[in-house]
N, C-alpha and C positions, 0 to 999 in steps of 0.2 A: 491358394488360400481360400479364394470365395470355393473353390470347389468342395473343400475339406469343412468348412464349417456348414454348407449344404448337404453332404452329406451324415455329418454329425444333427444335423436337425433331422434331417431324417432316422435317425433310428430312434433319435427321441420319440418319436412321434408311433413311430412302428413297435416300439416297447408300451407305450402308454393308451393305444388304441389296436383292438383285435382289426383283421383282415373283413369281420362282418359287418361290427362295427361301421365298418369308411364305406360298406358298398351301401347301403343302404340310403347314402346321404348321394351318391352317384349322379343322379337324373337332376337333381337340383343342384348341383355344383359343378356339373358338367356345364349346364346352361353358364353358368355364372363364368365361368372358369374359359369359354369359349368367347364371352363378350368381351371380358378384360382385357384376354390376349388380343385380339382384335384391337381396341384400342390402342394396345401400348405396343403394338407393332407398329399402326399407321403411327404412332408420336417417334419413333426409332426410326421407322424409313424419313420421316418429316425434316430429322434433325441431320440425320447423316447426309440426304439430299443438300439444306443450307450449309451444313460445314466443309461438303466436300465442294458443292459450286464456290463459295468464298475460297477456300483453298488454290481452285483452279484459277479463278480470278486476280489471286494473288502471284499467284505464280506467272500469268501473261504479264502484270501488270508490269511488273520487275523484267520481265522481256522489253518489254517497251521503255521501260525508264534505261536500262542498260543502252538500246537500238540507241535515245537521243542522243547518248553520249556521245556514242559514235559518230552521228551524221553532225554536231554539232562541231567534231575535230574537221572531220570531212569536209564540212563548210568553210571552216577555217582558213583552210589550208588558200581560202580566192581573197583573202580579206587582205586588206594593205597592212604593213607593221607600221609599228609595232605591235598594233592590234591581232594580227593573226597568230603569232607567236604568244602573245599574251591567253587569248583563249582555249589557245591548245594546250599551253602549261595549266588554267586551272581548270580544265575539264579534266586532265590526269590527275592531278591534284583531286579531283571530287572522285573520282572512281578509286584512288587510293585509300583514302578515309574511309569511303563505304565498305569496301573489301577488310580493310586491316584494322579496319576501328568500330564502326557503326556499326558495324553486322553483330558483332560481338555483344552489343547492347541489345538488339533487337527480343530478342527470348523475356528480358524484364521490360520488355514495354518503353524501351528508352529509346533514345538518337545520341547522336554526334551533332554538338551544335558549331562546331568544322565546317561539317558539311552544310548545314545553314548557309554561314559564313560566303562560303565560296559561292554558292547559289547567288546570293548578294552582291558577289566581287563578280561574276557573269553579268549581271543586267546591268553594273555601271562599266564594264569595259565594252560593252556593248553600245552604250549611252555614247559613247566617248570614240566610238570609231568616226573615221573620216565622211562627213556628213554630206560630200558629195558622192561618197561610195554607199551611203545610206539611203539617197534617196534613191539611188539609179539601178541596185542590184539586187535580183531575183535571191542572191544565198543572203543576203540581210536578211529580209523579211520574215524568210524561211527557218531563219536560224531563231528570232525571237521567238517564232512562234514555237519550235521546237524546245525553246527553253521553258517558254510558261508550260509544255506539256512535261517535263522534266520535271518541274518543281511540282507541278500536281500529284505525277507519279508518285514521287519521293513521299509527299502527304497522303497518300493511299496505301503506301508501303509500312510508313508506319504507324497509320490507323489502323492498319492487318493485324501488326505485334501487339497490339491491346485492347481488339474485340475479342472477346471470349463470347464463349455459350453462357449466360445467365445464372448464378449459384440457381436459382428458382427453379431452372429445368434440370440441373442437373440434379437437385434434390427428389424431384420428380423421377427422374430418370431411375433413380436407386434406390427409389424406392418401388414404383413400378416391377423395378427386375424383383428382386428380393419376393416382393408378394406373387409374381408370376410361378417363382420358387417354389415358394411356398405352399400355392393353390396344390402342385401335385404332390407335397407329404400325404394328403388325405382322400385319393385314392389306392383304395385296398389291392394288392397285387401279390399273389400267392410267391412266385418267385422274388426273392429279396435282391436276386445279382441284377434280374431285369430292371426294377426298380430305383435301385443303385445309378445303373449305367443310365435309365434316363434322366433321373434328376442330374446327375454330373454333367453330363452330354446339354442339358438346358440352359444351367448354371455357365457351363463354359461358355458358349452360344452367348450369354447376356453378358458377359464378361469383355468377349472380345468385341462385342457391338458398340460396350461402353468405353472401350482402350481406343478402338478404333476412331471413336465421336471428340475422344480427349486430343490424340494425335492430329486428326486434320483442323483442330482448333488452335494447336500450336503448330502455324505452321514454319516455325523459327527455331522451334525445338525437339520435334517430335521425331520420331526415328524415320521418318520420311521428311525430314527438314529441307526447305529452298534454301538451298547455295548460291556461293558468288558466282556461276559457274560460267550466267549471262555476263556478270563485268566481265571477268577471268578472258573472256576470249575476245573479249572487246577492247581488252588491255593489250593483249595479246599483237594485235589486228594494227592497234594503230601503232605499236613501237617497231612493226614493220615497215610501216608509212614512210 
């Protein structure tokens, strides 16, 4: 679409002004036309650079939130019952929610507040283990602390689902492209096919920088979306246990 109405601006423009016309105006709009791009390339490298580190960032993050789970069953497994069997059921319990419930929310910016829940029901089964095995063993200690980094995760995970890039840059952004467009309707260019194919060829270029910039900002929905893929095997892993 953006490419077909770029090139419908163009022959507007190529009907409405001669070939001598556009050279004439060259040396001054060359300059001009040379500083813009310049700018609105460094604000395109600027932005894809922060959406794709946030991206990656999100994506470790949820590596590591998925890891706790694990070391958390892991740990488990030394603790006295009923305590141990208790937080082995609800760290399954919370990877199942995330997986089959919460993930699903994630794209509109929401949660499972399930999973809250169970977060909650973790630090008082925790509270409530055997407080001579609490004070004496290296996996207690361990395990809290792995919980408070689980709960943070999970609060970074879905802080992820509802950063976006700013309406403000994005109207910049599109608008930027458009006039980058634009700048080359009014060089004069004896061939009409060469002309053609570079406006298109430009157009496309700004098009897929700007899909690209939309994609790694959703990074819950986009055609490169993070998966359960970290629980999924962490699920996997402990029902082997």
């Amino acid at each position: 679409m953006s490419v077909l109405l770029s090139t419908l601006g163009l022959k507007f423009v190529r009907k409405r002004y001669t070939e001598d016309y556009l050279k004439d105006n060259h040396e001054v709009g060359g300059f001009f036309f040379n500083a813009f791009g310049l700018l609105y390339a460094v604000l395109i490298a600027f932005v894809v650079f922060v959406t794709w580190t946030e991206f990656d960032s999100s994506t470790r993050d949820i590596e590591m939130e998925a890891t706790q789970t694990y070391l958390l069953y892991f740990n488990a497994q030394e603790f006295p019952e009923p305590s141990g069997t208790e937080i082995k059921n609800a760290v399954k319990e919370y990877i199942d929610i995330v997986v089959n419930a919460e993930w699903q929310k994630l794209p509109a910016g929401e949660f499972d507040f399930r999973a809250t829940k169970v977060v909650t029901k973790l630090f008082d089964l925790y509270a409530k283990v055997d407080k001579q095995f609490a004070l004496n063993s290296k996996f207690y200690e361990e395990s809290i602390d792995r919980l408070n980094q689980l709960s943070e995760l999970r609060r970074l995970r879905i802080l992820a689902a509802t950063n976006n890039v700013p309406i403000i840059i994005w109207i910049v952004l599109i608008i930027g492209g458009v006039v980058s467009v634009g700048f080359t309707y009014f060089f004069g260019m004896k061939n009409a096919a060469v002309h053609y194919t570079l406006v298109g060829t430009l157009c496309s270029v700004n098009a897929l920088l700007l899909f690209l910039i939309y994609d790694l900002d959703h990074p819950f929905s986009g055609s490169d979306k993070i998966t359960t893929h970290a629980f999924d095997v962490v699920m996997q892993v402990i029902n082997g246990l």
